[in-house]
C-alpha positions as CSV (number, residue, x, y, z in Angstrom):
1,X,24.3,-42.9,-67.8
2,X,25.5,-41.3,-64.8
3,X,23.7,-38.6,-63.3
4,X,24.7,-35.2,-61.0
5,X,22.7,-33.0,-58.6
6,X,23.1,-29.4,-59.8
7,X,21.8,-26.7,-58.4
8,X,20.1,-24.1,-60.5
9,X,20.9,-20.1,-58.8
10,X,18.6,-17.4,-59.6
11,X,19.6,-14.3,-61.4
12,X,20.1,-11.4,-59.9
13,X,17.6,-10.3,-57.3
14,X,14.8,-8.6,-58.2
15,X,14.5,-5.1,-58.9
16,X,12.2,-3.5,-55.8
17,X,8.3,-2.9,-57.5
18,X,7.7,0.3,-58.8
19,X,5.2,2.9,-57.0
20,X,1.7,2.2,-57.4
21,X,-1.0,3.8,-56.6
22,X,-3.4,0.8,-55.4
23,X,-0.5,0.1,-53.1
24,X,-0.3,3.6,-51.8
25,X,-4.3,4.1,-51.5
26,X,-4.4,0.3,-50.5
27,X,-4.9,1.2,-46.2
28,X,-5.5,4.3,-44.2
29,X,-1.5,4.1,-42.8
30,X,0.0,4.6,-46.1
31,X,-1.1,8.0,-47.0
32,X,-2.1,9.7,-43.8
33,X,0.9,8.7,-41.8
34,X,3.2,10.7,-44.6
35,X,0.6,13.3,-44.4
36,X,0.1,14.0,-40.6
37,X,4.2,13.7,-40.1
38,X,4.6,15.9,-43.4
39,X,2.2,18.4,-41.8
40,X,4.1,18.5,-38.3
41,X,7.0,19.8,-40.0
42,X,6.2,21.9,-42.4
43,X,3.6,24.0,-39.8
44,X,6.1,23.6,-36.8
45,X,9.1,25.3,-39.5
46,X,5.8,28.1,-40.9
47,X,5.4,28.7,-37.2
48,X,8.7,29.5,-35.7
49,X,10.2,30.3,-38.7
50,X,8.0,32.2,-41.4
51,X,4.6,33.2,-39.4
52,X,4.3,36.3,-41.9
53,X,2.9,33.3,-44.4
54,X,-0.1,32.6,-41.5
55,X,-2.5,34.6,-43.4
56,X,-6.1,32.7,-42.6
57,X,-9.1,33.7,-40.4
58,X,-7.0,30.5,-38.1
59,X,-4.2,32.9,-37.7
60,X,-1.1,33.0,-34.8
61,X,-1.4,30.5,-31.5
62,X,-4.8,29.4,-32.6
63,X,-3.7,28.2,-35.9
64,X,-0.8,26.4,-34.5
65,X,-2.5,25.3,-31.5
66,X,-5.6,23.8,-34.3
67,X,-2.6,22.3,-36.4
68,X,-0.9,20.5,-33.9
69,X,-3.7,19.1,-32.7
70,X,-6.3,18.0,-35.3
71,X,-3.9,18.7,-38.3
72,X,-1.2,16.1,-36.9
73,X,-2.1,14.4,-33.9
74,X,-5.6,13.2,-35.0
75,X,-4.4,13.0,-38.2
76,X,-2.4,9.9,-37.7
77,X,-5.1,8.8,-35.0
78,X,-7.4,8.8,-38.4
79,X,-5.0,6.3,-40.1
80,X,-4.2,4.0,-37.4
81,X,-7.8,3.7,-36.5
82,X,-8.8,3.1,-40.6
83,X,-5.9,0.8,-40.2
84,X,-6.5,-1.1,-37.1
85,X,-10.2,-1.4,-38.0
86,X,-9.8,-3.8,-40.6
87,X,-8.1,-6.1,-38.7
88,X,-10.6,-5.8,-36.0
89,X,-13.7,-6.0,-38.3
90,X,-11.8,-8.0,-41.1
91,X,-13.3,-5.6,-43.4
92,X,-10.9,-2.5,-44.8
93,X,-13.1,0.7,-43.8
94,X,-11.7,2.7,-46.4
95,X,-9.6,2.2,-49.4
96,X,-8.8,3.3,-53.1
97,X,-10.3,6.5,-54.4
98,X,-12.7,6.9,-51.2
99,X,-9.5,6.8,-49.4
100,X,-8.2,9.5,-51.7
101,X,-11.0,11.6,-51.2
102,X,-10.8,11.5,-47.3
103,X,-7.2,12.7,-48.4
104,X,-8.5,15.5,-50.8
105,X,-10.1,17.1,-47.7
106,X,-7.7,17.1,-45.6
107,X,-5.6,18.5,-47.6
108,X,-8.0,21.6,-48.4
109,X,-8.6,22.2,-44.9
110,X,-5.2,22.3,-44.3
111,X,-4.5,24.8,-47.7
112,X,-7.7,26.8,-46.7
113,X,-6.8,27.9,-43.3
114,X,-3.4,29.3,-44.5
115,X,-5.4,31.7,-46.9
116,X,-6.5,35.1,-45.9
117,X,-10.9,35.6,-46.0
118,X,-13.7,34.0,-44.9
119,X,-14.7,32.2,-47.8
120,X,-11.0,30.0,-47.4
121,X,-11.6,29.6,-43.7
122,X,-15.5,28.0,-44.3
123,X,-14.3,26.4,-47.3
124,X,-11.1,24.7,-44.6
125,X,-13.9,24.4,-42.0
126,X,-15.8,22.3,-43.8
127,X,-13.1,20.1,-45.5
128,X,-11.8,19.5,-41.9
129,X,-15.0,18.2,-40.2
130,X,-15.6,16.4,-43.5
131,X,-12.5,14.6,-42.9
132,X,-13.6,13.7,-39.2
133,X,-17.1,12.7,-39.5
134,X,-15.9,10.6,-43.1
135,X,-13.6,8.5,-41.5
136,X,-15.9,7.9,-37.8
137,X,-18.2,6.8,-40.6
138,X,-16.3,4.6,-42.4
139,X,-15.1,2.9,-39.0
140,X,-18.1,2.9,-37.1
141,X,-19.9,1.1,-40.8
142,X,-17.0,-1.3,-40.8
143,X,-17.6,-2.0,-36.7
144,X,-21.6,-2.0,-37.4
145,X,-21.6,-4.5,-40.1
146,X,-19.5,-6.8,-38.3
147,X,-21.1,-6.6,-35.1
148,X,-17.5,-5.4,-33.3
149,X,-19.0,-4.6,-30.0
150,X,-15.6,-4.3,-28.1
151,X,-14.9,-1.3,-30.7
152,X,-17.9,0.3,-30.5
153,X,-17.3,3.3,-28.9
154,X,-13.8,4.4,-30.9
155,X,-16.3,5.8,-33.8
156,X,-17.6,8.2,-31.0
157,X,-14.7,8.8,-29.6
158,X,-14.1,10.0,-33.2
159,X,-16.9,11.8,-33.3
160,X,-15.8,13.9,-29.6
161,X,-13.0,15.1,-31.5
162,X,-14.8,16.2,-34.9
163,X,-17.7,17.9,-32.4
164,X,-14.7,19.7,-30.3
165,X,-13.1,20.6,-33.6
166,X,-16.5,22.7,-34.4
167,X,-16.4,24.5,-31.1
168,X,-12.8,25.0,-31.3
169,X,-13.4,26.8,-35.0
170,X,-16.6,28.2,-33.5
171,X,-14.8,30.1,-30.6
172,X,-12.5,31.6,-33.0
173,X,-15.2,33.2,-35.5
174,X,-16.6,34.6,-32.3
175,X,-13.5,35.6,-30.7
176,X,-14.4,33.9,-27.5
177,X,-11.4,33.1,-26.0
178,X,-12.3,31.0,-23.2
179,X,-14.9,29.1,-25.3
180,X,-11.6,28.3,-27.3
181,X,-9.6,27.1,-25.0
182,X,-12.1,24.9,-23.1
183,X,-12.8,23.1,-26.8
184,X,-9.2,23.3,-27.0
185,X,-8.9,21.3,-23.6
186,X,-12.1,18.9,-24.8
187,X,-10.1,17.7,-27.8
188,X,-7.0,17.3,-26.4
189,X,-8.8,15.3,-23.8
190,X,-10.7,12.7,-26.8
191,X,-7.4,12.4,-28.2
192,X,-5.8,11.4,-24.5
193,X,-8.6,8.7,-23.9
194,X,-8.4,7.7,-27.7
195,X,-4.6,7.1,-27.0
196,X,-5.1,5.9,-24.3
197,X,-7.2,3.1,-25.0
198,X,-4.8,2.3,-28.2
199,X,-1.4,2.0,-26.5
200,X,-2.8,0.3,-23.5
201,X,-3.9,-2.2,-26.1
202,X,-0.8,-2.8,-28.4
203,X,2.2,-1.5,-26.2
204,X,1.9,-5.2,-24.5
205,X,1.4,-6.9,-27.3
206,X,4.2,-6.0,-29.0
207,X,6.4,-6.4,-25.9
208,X,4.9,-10.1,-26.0
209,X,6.5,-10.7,-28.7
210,X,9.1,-8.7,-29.4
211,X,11.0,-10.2,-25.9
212,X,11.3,-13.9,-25.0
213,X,9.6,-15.0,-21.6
214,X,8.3,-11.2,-21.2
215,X,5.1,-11.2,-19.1
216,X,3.1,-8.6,-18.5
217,X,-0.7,-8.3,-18.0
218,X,-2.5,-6.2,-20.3
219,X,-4.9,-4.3,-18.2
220,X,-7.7,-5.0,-18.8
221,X,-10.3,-3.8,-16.1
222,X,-8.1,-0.8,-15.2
223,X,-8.1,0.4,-18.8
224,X,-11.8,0.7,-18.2
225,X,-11.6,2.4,-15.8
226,X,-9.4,4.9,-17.7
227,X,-11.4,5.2,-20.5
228,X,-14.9,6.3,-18.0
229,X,-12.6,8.5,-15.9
230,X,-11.5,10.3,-19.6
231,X,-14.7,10.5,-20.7
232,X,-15.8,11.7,-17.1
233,X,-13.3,14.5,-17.3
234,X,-14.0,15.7,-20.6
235,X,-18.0,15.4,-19.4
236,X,-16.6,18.5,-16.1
237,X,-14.7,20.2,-18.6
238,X,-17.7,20.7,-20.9
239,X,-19.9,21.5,-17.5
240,X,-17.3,24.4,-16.5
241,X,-16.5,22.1,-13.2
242,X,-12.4,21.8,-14.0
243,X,-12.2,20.9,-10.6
244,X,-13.7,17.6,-10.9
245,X,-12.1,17.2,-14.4
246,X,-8.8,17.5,-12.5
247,X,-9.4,14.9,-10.1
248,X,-10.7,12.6,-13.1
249,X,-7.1,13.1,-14.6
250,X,-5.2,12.9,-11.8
251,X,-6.4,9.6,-11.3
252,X,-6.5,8.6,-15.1
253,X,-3.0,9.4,-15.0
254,X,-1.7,7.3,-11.9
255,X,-3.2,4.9,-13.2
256,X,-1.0,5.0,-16.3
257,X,2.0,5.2,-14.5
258,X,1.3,2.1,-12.3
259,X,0.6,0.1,-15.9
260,X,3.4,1.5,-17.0
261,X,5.8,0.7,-14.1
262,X,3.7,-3.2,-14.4
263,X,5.1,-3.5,-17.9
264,X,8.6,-3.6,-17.0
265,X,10.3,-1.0,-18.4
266,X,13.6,-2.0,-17.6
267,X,13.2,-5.1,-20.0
268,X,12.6,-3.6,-23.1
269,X,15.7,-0.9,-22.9
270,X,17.5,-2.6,-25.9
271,X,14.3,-3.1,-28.3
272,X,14.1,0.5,-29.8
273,X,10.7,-0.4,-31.4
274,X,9.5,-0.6,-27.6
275,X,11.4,1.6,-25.7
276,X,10.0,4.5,-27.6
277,X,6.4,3.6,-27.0
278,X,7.6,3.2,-23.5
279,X,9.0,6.9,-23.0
280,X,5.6,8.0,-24.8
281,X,3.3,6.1,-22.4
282,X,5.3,7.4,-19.4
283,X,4.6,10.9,-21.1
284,X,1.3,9.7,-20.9
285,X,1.0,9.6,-17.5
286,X,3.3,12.7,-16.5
287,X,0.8,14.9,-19.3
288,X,-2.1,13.5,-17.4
289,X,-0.9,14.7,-14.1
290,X,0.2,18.0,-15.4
291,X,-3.0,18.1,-16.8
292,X,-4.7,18.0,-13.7
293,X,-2.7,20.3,-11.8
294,X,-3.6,22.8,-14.5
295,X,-7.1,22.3,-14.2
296,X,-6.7,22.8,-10.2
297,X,-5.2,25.7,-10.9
298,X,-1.5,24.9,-9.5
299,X,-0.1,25.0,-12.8
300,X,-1.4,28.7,-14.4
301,X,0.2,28.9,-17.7
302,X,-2.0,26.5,-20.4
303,X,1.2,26.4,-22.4
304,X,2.7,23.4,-19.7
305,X,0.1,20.9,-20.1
306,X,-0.6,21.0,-23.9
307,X,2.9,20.7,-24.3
308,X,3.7,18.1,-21.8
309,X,1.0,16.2,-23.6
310,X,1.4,17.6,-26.8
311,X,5.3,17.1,-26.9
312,X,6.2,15.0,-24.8
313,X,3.8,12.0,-25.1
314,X,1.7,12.2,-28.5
315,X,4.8,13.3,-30.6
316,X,6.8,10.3,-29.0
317,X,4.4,8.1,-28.8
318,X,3.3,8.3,-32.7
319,X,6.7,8.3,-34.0
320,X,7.1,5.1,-32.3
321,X,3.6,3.7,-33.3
322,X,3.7,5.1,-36.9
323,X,7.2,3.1,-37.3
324,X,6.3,0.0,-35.7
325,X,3.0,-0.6,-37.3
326,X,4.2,0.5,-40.6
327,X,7.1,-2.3,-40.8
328,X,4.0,-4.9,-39.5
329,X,1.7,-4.1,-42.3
330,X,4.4,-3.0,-44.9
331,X,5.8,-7.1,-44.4
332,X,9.0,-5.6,-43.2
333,X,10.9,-7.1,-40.7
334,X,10.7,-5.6,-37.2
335,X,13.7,-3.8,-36.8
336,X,15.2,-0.1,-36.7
337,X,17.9,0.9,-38.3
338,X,20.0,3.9,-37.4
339,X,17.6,6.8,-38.7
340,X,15.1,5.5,-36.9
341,X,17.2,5.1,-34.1
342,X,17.8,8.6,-34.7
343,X,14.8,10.4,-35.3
344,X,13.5,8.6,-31.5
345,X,16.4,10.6,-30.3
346,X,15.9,13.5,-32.2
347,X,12.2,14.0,-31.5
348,X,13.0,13.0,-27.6
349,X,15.6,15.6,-27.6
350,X,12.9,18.5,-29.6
351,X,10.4,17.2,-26.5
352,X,13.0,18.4,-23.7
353,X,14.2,21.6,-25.9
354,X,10.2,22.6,-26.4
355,X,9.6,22.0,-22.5
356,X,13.1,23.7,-21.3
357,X,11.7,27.4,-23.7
358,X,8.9,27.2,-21.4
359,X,11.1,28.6,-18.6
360,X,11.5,32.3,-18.8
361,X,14.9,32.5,-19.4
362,X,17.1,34.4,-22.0
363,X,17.7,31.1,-23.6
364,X,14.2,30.6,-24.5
365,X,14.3,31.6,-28.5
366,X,17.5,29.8,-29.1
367,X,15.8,26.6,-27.4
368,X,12.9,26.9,-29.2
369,X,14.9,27.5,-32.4
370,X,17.0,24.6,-31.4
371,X,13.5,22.1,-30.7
372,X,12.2,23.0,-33.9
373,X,15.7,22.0,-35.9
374,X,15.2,18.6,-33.9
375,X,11.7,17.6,-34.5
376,X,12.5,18.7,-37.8
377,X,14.9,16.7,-38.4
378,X,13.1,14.0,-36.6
379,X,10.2,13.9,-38.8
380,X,12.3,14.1,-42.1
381,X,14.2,11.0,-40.9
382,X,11.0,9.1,-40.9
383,X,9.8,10.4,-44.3
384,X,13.1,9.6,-45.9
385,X,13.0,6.5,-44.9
386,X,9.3,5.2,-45.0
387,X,7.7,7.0,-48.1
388,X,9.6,4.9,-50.8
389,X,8.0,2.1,-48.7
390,X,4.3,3.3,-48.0
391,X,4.2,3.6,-51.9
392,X,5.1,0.3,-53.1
393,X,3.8,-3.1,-52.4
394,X,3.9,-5.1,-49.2
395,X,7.4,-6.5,-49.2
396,X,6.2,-10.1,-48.7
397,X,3.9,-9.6,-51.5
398,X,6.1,-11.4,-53.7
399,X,9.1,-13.6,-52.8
400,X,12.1,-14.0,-54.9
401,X,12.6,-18.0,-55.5
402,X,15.4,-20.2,-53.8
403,X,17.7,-21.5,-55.5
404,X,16.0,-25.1,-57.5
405,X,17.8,-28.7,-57.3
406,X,17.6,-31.2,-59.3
407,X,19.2,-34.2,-61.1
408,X,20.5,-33.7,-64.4
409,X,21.5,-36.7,-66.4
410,X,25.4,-35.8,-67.9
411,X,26.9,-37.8,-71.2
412,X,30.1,-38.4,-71.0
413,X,32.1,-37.9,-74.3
414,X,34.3,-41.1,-75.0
């Protein structure tokens, strides 16, 4: 009896898993990435376009500066850090319905300070530092237990910006405007050394092995040297000695810039997923600088430095970091497509429009209206395309199956 090699082909491919909620509550990225970029463009639109609806005790510049800041910025610094922790520690810091809670107060604090009273404003008060001093908790438990030394201090680091957060909301029960600003300047500074010590970390990694032969050294001992300068600065700024804080900058920032120019820039131009975290890093070192020359007093108006860093390098930076790690743990594979082509250009472009409406000029509404159509754009690229994705399953979680072969015996008819 003769036999044939056949081969069975699968069906048709399988239909994408349905949402689930284990899968969305499953790691710190999935819910408080969509959040913190949700947030950035909603109160970016409420700010320049309907300010009336600002109602809270956090009203005006101080609610947007408070938003931008520890509504967004730290926001995401929250879930990369939850994130990042477990594969540091190899134990998931928070997950489930204790990651759903952390959720549930942010979103209050971020509800609360848009309604009028004092009652909504303690009630958002508390929600927010809740949210802060949770999740330093939960990572500094997961870093405890497993005796993580080398990420010891990002719990405290965690901790500067929940304690800065409480001087910052503080300052504006009092009305003290200068207290404000310096607890303004102390978090924006936390978040710089918190970023700083992240992206010097992954930004060569990723260029490792995202281009062949690339070499580039990590930077190890200078990196420490960043992070005790940071922490050095904010330490002046605290003390009232800005002059010292600027010199601590200044140097934290050339610093940057010489990593920066050290990790070949020129090599990663056709990777999107780098080049972005390249642009943000230099913003890194530019914010820093700009930063310093504030605090020295050659640069008078406040406005230049939080936006330069504000704008220009955290806004960058996390669009390319909340993309790039997403498609790692999502099991995706590490490429952009053209809206995320797009929104890096789009939230670049927003970056250069925000920083051109500094200049007094007659231009400077229609460039600020024209920033905020950018970024928003930017940010509802990356929410179109990522939440069907931070809702489901891993994409590797389940394979389809190749096609089988095997030998089938075949009778032939006389």
């Amino acid at each position: 009896m003769p036999s044939l090699l056949t081969i069975d082909e699968p069906g048709a491919p399988p239909r994408p898993p349905r949402p689930q909620w284990r899968a969305f509550t499953e790691m710190g990225f999935r819910p408080l990435y969509l959040a913190g970029c949700f947030w950035a463009l909603a109160s970016v639109w409420l700010w320049v376009h309907a300010p009336a609806r600002i109602a809270g005790v956090l009203g005006g510049m101080f609610w947007h500066a408070h938003e931008m800041l520890w509504g967004f910025v730290a926001t995401i610094a929250v879930g990369f850090l939850l994130t990042a922790g477990a594969n540091w520690t190899g134990k998931n810091p928070l997950r489930g319905n204790a990651l759903a809670g952390l959720c549930l107060l942010w979103i209050v604090a971020r509800a609360g300070y848009l309604v009028p009273g004092r009652t909504a404003f303690l009630v958002a008060a508390v929600a927010d530092l809740g949210f802060f001093l949770w999740g330093a908790a939960a990572l500094g438990r997961a870093v405890w237990v497993t005796r993580n030394q080398r990420n010891a201090g990002v719990p405290v680091l965690l901790l500067g910006l929940a304690a800065a957060n409480a001087m910052y909301l503080w300052a504006v029960v009092q009305g003290d405007y200068l207290a404000l600003m310096r607890s303004f300047n102390a978090g924006l500074l936390c978040m710089a050394v918190l970023t700083l010590l992240i992206a010097r970390r992954v930004l060569p990694f990723f260029a490792k092995r995202a281009v062949a032969g690339l070499d580039i050294p990590p930077h190890t001992r200078s990196g420490h040297w960043q992070l005790a300068l940071g922490v050095a600065a904010i330490a002046c700024l605290m003390a009232d000695a800005p002059r010292a804080a600027a010199l601590a900058l200044a140097v934290t920032g050339l610093i940057a810039l010489a990593q920066w120019v050290s990790w070949k820039p020129w090599a990663v131009r056709r990777v999107p997923l780098l080049w972005i975290l390249y642009v943000g890093y230099l913003g890194v070192a530019v914010g820093l600088l700009v930063g310093a020359a504030h605090l020295a007093g050659y640069v008078v108006r406040p406005a230049w430095p939080a936006h330069v860093i504000g704008v220009a390098w955290f806004s960058v930076l996390i669009l390319g970091m909340v993309t790039r790690t997403a498609l790692g743990h999502l099991g995706r594979p590490l490429q952009t497509d053209r809206s995320m082509v797009a929104s890096y250009a789009l939230m670049i472009l927003a970056a250069l429009l925000r920083l051109a409406a500094l200049l007094p000029t007659a231009a400077t509404t229609g460039l600020l209206h024209a920033a905020t159509t950018a970024w928003v754009l930017a940010l509802a690229l990356y929410l179109w395309r990522f939440f069907p994705m931070m809702i489901r399953p891993r994409a590797d979680a389940a394979k389809p199956a190749a096609p089988i072969m095997r030998v089938v015996p075949v009778v032939r008819r006389s």
